[in-house]
N, C-alpha and C positions, 0 to 999 in steps of 0.2 A: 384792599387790605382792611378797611373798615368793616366792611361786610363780613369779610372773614371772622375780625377780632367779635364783631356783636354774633358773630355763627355760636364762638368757642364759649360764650360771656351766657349765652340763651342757654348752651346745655349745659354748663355748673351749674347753673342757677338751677334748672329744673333735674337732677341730679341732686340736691342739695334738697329739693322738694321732696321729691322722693323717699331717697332717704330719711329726712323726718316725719314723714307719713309713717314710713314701715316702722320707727323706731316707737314710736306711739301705739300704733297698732301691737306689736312687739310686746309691750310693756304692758297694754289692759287686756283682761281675762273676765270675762264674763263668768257671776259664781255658778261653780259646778261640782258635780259629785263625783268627778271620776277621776281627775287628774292625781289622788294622792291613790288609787288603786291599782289593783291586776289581776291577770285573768279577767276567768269569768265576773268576778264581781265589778271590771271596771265597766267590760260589755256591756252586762245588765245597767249599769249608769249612764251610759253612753246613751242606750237606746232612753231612759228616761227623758236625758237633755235634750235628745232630738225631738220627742213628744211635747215637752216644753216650749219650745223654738220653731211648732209647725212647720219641722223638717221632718221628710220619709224618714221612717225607720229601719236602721240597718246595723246599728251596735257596729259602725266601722268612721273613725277619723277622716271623714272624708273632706272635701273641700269645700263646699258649701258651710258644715259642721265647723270644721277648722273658723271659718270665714266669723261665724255667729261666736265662736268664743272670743275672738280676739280683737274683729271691730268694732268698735262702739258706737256704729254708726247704725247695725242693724235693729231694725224693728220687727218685733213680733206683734201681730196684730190680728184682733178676729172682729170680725165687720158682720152683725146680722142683722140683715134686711126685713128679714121674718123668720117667724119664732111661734112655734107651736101654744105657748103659754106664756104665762109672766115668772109664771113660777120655775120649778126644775124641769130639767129636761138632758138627753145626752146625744149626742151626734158618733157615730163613727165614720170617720173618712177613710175609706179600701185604699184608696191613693199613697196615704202615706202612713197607715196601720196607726191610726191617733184615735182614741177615744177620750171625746171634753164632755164634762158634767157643767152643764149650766145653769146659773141661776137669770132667770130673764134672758139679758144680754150680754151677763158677764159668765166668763170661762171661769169654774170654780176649781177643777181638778181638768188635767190631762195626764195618757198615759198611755204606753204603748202595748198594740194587741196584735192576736193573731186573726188572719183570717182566712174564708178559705181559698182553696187551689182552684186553679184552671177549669178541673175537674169534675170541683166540687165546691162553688164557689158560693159565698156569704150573699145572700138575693139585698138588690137595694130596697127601700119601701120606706116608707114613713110608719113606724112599728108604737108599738106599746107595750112595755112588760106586763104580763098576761097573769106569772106566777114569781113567786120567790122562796127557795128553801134553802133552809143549810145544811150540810152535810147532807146529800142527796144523794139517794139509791141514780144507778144510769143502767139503761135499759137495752143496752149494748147494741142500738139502732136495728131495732126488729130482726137479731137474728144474724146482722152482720159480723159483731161483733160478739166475747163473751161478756154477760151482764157482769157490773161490778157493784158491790152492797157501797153503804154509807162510810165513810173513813177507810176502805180499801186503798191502798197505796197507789192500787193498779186503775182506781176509778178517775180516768181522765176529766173529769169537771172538776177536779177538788173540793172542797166543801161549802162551794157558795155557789149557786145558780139560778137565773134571774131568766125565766121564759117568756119568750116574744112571740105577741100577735100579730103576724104579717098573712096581708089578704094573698089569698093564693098557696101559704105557706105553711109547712108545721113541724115543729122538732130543733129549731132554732134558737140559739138563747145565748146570753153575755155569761161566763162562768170564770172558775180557776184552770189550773191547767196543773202535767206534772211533766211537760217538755218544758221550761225557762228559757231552754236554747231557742227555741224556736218563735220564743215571741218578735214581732217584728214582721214575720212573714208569711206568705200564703203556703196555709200547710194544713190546718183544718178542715175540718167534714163541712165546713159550713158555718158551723160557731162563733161565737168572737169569744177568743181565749185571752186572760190577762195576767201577769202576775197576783197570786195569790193575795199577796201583802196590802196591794193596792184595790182589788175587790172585796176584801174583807176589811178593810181597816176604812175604807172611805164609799168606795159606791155604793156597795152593799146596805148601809149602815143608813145611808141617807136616801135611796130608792123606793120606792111605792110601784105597789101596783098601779097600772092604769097610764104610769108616765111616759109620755112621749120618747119615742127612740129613732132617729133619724137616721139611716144606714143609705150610705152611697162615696160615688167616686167623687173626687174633686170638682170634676166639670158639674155633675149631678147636683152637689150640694149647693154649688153657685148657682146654678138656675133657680134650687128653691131660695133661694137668700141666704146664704150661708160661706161664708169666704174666710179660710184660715190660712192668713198671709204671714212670708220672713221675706224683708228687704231693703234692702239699704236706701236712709235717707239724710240728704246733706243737713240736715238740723234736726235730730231724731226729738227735741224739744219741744217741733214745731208739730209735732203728731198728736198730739195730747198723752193721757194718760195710758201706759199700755197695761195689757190684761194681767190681773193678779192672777198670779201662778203659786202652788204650794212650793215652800220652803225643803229641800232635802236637807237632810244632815245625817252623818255617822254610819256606819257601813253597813247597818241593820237598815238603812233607809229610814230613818223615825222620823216621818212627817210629822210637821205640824200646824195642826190645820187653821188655827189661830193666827200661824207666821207668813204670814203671805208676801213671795218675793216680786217683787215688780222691775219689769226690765222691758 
């Protein structure tokens, strides 16, 4: 009978844990820019915080997602072992369509990009931007396509384009895009395509020729020193300081690049 009553006594209690676990988790919300939107403009935010949160990008409430707004236990963490410069630099990870601007060893902006298909896939390589234009004529890949002028609607780089020098490689570059849906996903010729707002208002503005661009998959970028981690830990305290991240706000996206959120 004893045994039994400390059976029934063991699971209220952990029932009663529980419960105030989820009732906390419940209650914190990690800040974001999507939850007071809809539609497409919540997506588009969605896939920002994933970018944020070195979670794939997918513009979809998923469970991992779910997981990083409402614990407060997870940490977002970028760990580099090695690093091209002291000064800027940019990584994109294929793995989870994130593009981070770093200064040294800290993540100064992240953002989510397109990359390409199966097909036609974005080559990895430790790159350097080569050129930089804005509003830029596009040469409608030799033929493949039709060429489109400078401010053409139809001209898929948008008006900001940032050419990379990879050995073995050519015609390759970080640019704008005029699919938005698409960002997130392998859908490109090869390019890394970005939301307009965020290559014009921030990389663009702050990129150089000559600087370091690191393109690969997750396993890839950890072999060269490069690790963009989200995970849960029992004293996220105990982690030190996690990476300043830009500030969203307002449904125009009006970053500010002064306001740096830390999470």
């Amino acid at each position: 009978m004893n045994k039994f009553f400390r059976k029934i006594v063991f699971s209220v209690v952990m029932s009663i844990c529980i419960l105030n676990s989820a009732g906390v988790y419940a209650q914190y919300v990690r800040p974001n820019t999507f939850m007071d939107k809809s539609g497409y403009r919540k997506v588009e935010e969605i896939k920002r915080f994933q970018a944020l949160s070195n979670l794939p990008v997918t513009g979809k409430l998923d469970g991992m997602t779910n997981k990083v707004v409402h614990n407060p236990n997870m940490v977002v963490q970028d760990v580099i072992l090695n690093q091209p410069t002291s000064g800027d630099w940019i990584v994109v990870n294929k793995t989870t369509r994130i593009l981070t601007y770093y200064s040294g060893k800290t993540p100064i902006y992240k953002f989510p990009v397109t990359v390409g298909t199966s097909g036609t896939p974005t080559p990895s390589a430790k790159a350097k931007i080569a050129n930089m234009h804005k509003n830029p004529a596009w040469g409608g890949m030799s033929g493949k396509y039709s060429p489109a002028l400078p401010d053409d609607p139809k001209n898929p780089l948008g008006e900001r384009w940032m050419g990379l020098s990879i050995p073995g490689a050519s015609g390759y570059g970080i640019h704008g895009n005029i699919k938005p849906h698409q960002l997130g996903q392998y859908a490109s010729n090869g390019c890394i395509r970005m939301f307009n707002y965020d290559i014009e208002q921030f990389v663009f503005p702050r990129a150089r020729v000559g600087m370091p661009v690191w393109i690969g998959t997750a396993d890839e970028l950890r072999s060269w020193g490069v690790e963009q981690l989200v995970y849960e830990a029992a004293d996220p305290s105990a982690v030190g300081k996690q990476p300043a991240q830009p500030k969203q706000e307002k449904i125009e996206v009006e970053y500010k690049a002064e306001e740096l959120l830390v999470f």
